[in-house]
N, CA, C and O of each residue as an XYZ file, in Angstrom:
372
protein
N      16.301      7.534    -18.107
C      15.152      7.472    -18.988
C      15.090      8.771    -19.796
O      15.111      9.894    -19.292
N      15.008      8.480    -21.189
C      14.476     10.154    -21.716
C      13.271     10.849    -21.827
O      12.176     10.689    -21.288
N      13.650     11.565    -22.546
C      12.416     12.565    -22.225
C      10.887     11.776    -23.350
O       9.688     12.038    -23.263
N      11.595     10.809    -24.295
C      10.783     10.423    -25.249
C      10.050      9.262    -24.167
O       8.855      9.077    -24.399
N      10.477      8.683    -23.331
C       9.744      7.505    -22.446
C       8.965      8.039    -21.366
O       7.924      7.572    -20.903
N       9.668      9.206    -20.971
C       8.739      9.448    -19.228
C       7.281      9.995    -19.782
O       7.190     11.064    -20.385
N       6.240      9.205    -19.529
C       5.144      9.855    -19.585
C       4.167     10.148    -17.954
O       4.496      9.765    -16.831
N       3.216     10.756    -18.259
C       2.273     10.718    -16.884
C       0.880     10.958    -17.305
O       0.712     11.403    -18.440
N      -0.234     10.707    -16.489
C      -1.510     10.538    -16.862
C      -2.035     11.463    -15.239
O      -1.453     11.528    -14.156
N      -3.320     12.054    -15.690
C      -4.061     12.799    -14.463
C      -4.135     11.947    -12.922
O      -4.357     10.736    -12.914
N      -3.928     12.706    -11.674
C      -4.393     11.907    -10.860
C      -5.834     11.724    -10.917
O      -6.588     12.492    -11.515
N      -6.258     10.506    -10.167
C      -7.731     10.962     -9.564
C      -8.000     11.748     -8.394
O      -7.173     12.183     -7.594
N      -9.450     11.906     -8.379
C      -9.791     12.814     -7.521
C      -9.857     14.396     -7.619
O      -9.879     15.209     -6.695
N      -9.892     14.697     -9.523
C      -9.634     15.519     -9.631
C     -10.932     16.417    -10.401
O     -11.223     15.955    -11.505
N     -11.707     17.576     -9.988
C     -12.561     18.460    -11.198
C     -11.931     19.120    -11.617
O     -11.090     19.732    -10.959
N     -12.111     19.259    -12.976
C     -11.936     20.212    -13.870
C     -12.778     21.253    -14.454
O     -13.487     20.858    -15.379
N     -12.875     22.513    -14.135
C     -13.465     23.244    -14.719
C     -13.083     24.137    -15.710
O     -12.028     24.649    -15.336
N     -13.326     24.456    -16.493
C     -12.565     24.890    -18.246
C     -13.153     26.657    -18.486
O     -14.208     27.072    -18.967
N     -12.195     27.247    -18.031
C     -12.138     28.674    -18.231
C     -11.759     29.342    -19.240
O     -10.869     28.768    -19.868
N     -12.185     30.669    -19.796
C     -11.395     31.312    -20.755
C     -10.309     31.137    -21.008
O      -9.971     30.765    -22.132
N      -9.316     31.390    -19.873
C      -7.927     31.565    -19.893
C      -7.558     30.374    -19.495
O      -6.438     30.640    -19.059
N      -7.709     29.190    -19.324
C      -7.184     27.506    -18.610
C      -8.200     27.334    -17.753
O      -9.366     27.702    -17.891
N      -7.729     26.785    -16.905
C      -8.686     25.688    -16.228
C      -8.347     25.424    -14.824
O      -7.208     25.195    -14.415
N      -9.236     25.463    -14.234
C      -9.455     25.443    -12.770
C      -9.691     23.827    -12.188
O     -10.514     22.967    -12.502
N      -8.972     23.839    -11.549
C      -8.942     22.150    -11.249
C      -8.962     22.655     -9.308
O      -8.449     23.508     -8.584
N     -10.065     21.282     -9.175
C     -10.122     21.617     -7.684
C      -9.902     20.120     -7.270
O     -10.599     19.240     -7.775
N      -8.823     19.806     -6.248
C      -7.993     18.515     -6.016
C      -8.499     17.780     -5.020
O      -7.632     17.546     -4.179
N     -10.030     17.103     -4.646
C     -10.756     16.628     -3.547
C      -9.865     15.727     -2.635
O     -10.377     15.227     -1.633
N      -8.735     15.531     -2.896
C      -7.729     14.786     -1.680
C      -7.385     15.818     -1.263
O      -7.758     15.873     -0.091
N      -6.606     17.165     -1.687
C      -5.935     17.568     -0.842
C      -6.652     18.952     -0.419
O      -6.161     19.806      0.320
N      -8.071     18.998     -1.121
C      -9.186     20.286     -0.834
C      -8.236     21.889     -1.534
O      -8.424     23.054     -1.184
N      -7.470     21.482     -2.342
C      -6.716     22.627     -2.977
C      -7.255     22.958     -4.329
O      -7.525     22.010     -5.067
N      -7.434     24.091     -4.723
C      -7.733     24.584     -5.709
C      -6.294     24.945     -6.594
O      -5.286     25.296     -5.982
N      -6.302     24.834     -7.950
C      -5.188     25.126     -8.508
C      -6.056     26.065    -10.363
O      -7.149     25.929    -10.912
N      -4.952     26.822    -10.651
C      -5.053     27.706    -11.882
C      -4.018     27.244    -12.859
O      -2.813     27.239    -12.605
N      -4.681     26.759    -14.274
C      -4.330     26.394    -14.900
C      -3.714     27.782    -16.329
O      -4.490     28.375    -17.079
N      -2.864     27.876    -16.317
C      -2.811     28.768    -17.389
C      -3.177     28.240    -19.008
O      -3.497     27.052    -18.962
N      -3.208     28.659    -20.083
C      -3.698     27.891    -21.764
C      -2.631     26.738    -21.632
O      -3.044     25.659    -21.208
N      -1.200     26.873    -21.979
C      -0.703     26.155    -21.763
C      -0.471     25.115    -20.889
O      -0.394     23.972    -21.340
N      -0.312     25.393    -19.366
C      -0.195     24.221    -18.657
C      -2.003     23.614    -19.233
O      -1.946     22.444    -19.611
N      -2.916     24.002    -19.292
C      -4.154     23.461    -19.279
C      -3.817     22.166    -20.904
O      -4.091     20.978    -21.075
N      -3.294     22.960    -21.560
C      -3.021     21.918    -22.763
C      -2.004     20.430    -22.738
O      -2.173     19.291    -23.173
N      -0.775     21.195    -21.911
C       0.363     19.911    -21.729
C      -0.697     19.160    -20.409
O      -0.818     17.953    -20.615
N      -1.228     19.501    -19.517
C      -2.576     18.920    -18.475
C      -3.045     17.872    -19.356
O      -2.804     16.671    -19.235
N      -3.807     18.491    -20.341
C      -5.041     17.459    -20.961
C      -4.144     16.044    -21.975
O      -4.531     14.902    -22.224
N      -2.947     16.715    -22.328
C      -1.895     15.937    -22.953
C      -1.405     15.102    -21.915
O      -0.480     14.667    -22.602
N      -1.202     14.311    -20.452
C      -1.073     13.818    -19.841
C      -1.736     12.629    -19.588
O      -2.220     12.330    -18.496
N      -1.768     11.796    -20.811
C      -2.719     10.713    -21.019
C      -2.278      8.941    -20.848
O      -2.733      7.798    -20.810
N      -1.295      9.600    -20.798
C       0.376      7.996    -21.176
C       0.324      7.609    -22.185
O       0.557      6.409    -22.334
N      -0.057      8.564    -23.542
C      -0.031      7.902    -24.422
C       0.932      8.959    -25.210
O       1.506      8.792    -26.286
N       0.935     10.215    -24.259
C       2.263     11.351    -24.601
C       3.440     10.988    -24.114
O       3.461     10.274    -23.112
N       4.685     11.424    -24.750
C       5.897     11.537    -23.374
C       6.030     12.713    -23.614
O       5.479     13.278    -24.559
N       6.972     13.391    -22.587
C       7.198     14.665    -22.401
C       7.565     15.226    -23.719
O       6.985     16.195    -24.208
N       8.617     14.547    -24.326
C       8.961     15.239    -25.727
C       7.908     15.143    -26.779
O       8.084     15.749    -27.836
N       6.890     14.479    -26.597
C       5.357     14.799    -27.600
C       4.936     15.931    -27.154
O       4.465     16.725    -27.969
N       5.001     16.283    -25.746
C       3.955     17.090    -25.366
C       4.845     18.520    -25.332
O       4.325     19.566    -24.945
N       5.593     18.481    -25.572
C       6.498     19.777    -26.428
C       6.617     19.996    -27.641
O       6.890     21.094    -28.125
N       6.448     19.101    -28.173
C       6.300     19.457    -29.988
C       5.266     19.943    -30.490
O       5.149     20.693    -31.459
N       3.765     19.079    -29.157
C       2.783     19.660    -29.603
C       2.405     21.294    -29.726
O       1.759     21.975    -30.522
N       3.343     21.602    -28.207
C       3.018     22.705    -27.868
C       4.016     24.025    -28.700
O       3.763     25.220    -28.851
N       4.743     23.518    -28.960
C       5.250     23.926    -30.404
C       4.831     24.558    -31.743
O       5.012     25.609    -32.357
N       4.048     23.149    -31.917
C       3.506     23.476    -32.971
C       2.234     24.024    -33.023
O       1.911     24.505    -34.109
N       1.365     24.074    -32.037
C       0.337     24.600    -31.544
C       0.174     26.063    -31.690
O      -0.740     26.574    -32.336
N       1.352     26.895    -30.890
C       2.041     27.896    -30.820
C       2.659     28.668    -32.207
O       2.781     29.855    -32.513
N       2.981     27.407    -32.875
C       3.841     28.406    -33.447
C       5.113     28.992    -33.316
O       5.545     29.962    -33.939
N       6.047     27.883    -31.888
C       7.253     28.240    -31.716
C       8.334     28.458    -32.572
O       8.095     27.693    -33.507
N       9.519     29.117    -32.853
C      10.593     28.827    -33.439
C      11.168     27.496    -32.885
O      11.430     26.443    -33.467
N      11.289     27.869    -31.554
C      11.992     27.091    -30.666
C      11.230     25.674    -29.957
O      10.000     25.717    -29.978
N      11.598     24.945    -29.592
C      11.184     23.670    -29.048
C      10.989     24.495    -27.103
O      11.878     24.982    -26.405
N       9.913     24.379    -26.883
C       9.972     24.882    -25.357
C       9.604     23.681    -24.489
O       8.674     23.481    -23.708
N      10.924     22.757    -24.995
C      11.530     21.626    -23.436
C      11.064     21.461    -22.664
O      10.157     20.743    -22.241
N      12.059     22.592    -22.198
C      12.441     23.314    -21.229
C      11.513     23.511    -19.850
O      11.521     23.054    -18.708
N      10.560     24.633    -20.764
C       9.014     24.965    -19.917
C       8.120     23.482    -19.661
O       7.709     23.054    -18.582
N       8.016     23.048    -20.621
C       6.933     21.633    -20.584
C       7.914     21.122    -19.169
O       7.629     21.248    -17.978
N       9.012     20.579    -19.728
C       9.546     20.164    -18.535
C       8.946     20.658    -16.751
O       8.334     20.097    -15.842
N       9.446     21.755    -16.945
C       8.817     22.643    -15.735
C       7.757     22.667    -15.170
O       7.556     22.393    -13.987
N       6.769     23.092    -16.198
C       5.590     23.010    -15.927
C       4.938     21.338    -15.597
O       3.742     21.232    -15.324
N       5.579     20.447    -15.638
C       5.064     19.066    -15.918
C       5.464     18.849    -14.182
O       4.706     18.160    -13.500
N       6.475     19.374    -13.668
C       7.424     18.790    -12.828
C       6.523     19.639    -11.700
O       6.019     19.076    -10.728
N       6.406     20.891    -11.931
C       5.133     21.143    -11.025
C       3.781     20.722    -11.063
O       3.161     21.042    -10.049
N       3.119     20.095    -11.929
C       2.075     19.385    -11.900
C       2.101     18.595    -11.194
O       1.194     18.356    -10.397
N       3.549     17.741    -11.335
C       3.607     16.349    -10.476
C       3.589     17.067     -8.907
O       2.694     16.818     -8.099
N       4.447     17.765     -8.693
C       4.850     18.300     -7.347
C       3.363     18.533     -6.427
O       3.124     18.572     -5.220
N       2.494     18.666     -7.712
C       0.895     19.123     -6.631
C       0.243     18.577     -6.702
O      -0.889     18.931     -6.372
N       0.660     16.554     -7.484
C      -0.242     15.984     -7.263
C      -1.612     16.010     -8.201
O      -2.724     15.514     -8.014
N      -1.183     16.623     -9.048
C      -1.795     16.781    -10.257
C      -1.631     15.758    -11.409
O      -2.660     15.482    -12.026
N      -0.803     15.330    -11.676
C      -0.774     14.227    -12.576
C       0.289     13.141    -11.696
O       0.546     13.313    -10.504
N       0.863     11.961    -12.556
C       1.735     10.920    -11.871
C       2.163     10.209    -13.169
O       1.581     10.242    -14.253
N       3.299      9.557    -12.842
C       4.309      9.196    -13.624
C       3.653      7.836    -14.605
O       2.712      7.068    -14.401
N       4.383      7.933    -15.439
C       2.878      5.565    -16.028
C       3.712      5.486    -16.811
O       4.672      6.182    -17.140
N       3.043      4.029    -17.288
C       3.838      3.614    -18.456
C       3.232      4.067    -19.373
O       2.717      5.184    -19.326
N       3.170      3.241    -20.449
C       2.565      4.280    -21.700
C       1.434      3.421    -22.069
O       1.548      2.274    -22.500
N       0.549      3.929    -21.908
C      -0.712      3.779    -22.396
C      -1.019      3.196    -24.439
O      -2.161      3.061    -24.878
């Protein structure tokens, strides 16, 4: 699958609280608190299934102001979201 198809949408069970610097999400299944940095808080809120990963890098791109396309990071950062249960894989919305 590429990167233009895999999308994911928020789990439930989740608050969000919206800080200066990102966003504080506290995970009532697993009683874990997590820190959102600007970015992950943005590719986060971009996790709708109506993004795929390669939207949610262009956005952040262009958001930014990159030269470069940062993949790479979205990738990363997405793959640890999933890892904590923070978002989950869908079809596309």
């Amino acid at each position: 699958m590429s990167l233009d198809e895999i999308r994911y949408r928020k789990a439930t069970g989740l608050d969000k609280s919206e800080m200066t610097d990102g966003y504080l999400i506290y995970d009532r299944n697993t009683d874990r608190v997590h820190f959102l940095n600007p970015t992950a808080a943005i590719a986060f809120e971009l996790c709708d299934g109506a993004h795929s990963v390669a939207e949610i890098a262009d956005y952040i791109q262009d958001a930014f102001k990159l030269a470069e396309s940062p993949l790479s990071a979205i990738e990363t950062c997405l793959s640890s979201l999933h890892s904590e249960g923070l978002i989950e894989p869908c079809a596309r919305s």
